[in-house]
C-alpha positions in Angstrom: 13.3 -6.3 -42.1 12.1 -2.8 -42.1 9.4 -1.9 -45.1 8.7 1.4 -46.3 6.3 3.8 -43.9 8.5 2.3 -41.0 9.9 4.3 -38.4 13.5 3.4 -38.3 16.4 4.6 -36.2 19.2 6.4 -38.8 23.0 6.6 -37.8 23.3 10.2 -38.7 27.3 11.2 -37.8 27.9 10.9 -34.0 24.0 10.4 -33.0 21.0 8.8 -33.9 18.3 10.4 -35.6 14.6 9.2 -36.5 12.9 9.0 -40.0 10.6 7.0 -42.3 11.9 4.8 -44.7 10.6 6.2 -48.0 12.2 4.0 -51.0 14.2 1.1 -51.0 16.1 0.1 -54.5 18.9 1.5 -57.0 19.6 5.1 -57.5 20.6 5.9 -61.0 24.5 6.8 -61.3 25.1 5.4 -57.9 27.1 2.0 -58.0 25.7 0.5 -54.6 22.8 -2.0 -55.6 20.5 -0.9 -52.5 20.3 2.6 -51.0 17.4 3.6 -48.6 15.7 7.0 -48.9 14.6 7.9 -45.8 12.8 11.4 -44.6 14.0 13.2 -41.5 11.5 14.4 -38.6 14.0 17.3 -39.0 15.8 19.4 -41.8 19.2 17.8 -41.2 18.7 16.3 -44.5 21.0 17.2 -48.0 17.7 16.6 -50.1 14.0 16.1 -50.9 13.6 12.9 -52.6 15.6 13.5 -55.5 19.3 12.6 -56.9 20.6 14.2 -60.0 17.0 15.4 -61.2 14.8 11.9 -60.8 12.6 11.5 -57.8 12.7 8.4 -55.7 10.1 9.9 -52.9 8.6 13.2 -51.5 9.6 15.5 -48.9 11.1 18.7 -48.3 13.8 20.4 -48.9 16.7 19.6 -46.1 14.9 16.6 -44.7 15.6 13.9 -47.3 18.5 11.6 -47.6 19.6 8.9 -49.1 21.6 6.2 -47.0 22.9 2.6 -46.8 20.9 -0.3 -45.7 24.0 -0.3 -42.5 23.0 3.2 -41.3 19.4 1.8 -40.4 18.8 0.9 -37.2 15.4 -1.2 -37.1 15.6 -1.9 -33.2 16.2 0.2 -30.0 16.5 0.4 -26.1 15.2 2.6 -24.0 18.2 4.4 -23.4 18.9 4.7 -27.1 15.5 6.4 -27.4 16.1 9.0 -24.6 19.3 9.7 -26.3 17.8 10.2 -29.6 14.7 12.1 -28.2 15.9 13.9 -25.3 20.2 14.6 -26.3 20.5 18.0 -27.1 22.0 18.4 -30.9 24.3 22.0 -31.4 24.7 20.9 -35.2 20.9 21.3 -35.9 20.3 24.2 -33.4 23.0 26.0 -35.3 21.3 25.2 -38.6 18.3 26.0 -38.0 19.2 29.2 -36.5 20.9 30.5 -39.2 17.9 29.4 -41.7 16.0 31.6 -39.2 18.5 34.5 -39.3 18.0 34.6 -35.8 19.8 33.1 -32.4 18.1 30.4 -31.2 18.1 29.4 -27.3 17.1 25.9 -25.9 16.2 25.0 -22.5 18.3 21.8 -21.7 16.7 19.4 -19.1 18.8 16.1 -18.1 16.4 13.5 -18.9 17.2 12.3 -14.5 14.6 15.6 -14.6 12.1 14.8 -16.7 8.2 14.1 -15.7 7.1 13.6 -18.7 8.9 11.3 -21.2 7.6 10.4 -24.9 9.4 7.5 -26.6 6.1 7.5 -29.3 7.3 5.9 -33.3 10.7 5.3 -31.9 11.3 1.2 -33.0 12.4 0.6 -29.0 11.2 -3.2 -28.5 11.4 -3.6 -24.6 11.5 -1.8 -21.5 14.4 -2.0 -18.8 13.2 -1.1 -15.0 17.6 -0.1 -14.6 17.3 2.3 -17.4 13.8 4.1 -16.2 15.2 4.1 -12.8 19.0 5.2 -13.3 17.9 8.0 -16.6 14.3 9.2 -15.9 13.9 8.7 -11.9 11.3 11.2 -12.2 9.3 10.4 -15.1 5.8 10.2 -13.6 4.1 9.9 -17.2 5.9 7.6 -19.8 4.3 7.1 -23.5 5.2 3.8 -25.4 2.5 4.7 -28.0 3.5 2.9 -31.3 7.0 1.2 -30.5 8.0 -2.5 -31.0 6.9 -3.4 -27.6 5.2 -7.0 -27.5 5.0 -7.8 -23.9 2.6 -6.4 -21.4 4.4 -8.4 -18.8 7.4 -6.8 -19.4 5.7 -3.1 -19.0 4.6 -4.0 -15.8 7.4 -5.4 -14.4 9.4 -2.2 -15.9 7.5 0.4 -14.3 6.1 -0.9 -11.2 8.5 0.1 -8.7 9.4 3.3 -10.6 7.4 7.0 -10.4 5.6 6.3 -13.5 1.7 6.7 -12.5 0.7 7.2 -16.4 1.3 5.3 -19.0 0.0 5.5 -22.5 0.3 2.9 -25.4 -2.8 4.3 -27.4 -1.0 2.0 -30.6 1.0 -0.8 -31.6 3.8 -1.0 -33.7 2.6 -2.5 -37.3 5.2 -3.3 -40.1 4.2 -2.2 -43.7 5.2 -5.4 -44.0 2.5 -7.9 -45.9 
């Protein structure tokens, strides 16, 4: 069960995007019982906390929505993550370049070349040594900070025969929940 100040996992059209759950409960006018307002760590968003004039939460502009306790993903893998993190999104790119009046150009890196991967405040709970090994052969440096990792066990037994020489986990996942 995912609490508000979670990092969740949101099904957002073809892809998966993270946010923070934000509010949890009715939205006047809507006939849905439960709706969960969630902020975006982007401006892919329709809103900023508010429905028909009342706020629910804060945020800004474009990176608020409001979505259906089904769209939330509270779990992950790995590969999940890297998609999320690392898969290249035109739909954004194009908003945000026309917000900034002005082309915008990405460097796209397959994640097979990455050194350096970052799967921080994403709710991935365990590690696969086929996944770090088949999409990030490369990754020298990996950073589990603040995921739903339990088992040290499992982290070692994931990247011990891989390239990964760094690791960081510099927090543990912690639930809002009391």
């Amino acid at each position: 069960m995912v609490c508000v100040g979670d990092k969740i996992g949101v099904r957002h059209k073809t892809s998966m995007q993270m946010a923070t759950m934000a509010y949890e409960g009715a939205i006047e006018g809507r006939p849905e019982d439960c709706w969960i307002g969630i902020f975006y760590v982007e401006p892919i968003g329709k809103r900023d906390g508010t429905h028909k004039g009342k706020r629910y939460f804060e945020c800004a502009q474009n990176f608020g929505s409001f979505v259906k306790p089904s769209k939330i993903v509270e779990e992950m893998s790995l590969e999940e993550a890297l998609i999320a993190q690392f898969e290249r999104n035109t739909e954004l790119e194009e908003k945000v370049g026309a917000m900034n009046s002005s082309a915008l150009f990405l460097i796209e890196t397959p994640t097979t070349e990455l050194r350096s991967v970052s799967i921080t405040d994403f709710p991935v709970v365990s590690l696969s040594r086929e996944t770090i090994l088949q999409e990030t052969p490369k990754c020298r440096h990996l950073d589990i900070s603040n995921t739903k990792i339990t088992s040290w066990k499992q982290v070692h037994e994931s990247v011990e025969v891989t390239e990964i020489r760094e690791l960081t986990a510099s927090r543990f996942y912690k639930s809002n929940q009391k």
